[in-house]
C-alpha positions, 0 to 999 in steps of 0.5 A: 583882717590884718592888723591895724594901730588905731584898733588893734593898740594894746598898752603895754604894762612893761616898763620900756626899755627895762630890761627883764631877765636881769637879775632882781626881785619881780612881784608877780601878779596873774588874773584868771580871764574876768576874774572868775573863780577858778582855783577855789574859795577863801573860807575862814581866812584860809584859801582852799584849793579845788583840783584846778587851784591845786595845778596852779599851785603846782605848776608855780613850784615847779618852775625852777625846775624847768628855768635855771636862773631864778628862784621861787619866794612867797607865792599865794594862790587866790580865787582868781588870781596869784601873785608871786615873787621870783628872783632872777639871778638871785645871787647876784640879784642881793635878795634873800627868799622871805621868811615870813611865814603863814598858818602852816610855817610854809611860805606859799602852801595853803593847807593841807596841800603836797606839791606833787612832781609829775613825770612830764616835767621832762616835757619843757626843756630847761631854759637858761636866761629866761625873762619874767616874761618867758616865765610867766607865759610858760606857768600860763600854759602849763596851767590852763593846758593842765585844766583844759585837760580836766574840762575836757573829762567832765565834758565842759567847754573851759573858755578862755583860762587866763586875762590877757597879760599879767601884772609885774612889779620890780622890787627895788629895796628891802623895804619894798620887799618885805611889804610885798612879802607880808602882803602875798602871805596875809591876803587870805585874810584880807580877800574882802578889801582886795582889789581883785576880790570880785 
């Protein structure tokens, strides 16, 4: 079938015209496909990561390693979603990583949990100039490859991993900074009242 506007139109969540690997704050949010709860369970206003949480947490960690113009801020991983804040160009950009802190003194680690580095880090080349966009696609893939590989040895049918697109923020003030940051880290806690809770 080829492809055809009137059916095939998909609105796009970018702001046109802006460019996005200027440098700035972006707040980052993205959903597991119909939200299903991939990455593990709020218990006691904690989240708890299972194996394929854990990758998505790792995963996120690491992208600095494989993009050299952009630095992690608060990142928190939920059942189904993550959200996260990456600073690109972040001396230029006039932001500092937040120091708001959770539970355990860590901006972004949920309990109990140590970032390991795998050697395929070498496996995607650093990218220099890299757009929110080409940041994004790249965690995508690498944590729905890194699960498929986990359905696959328990013999299990994965499906589609991730919701079509993802949901970006630019963060224009120190005000709205701060508001994004305490929200990344209190949303454990509020999981009941969130939007994606589901």
């Amino acid at each position: 079938m080829s492809y055809n506007p009137n059916i095939h139109h998909r609105k796009s969540l970018r702001l046109t015209g802006y460019d996005y690997s200027q440098a700035g704050a972006y707040f980052i949010t993205i959903c597991c496909h119909k939200r299903i709860h991939r990455f593990g369970e709020i218990e006691n206003n904690e989240m708890i990561l299972n194996e394929y949480g854990t990758h998505a947490y790792n995963e996120w960690a690491k992208l600095p390693e494989r993009f050299n113009n952009f630095v992690l801020d608060g990142f928190q991983i939920m059942p189904n979603h993550m959200h996260g804040i990456i600073i690109l160009n972040a001396v230029e950009a006039g932001f500092t990583p937040s120091q708001i802190e959770n539970n355990n003194n860590e901006i972004g680690q949920p309990p109990g949990l140590t970032l390991t580095i795998s050697d395929d880090i070498n496996d995607i080349p650093i990218r220099p100039n890299a757009s929110v966009g080409d940041i994004v696609g790249a965690y995508k893939s690498l944590v729905a490859n890194k699960c498929l590989k986990i359905f696959k040895l328990k013999n299990r049918m994965m499906g589609k991993f991730w919701q079509r697109n993802y949901y970006e923020h630019i963060v224009r003030n120190e005000q709205s900074y701060q508001t994004i940051s305490k929200y990344i880290v209190n949303n454990p806690k509020k999981w009941g009242d969130d939007k994606f809770y589901y």
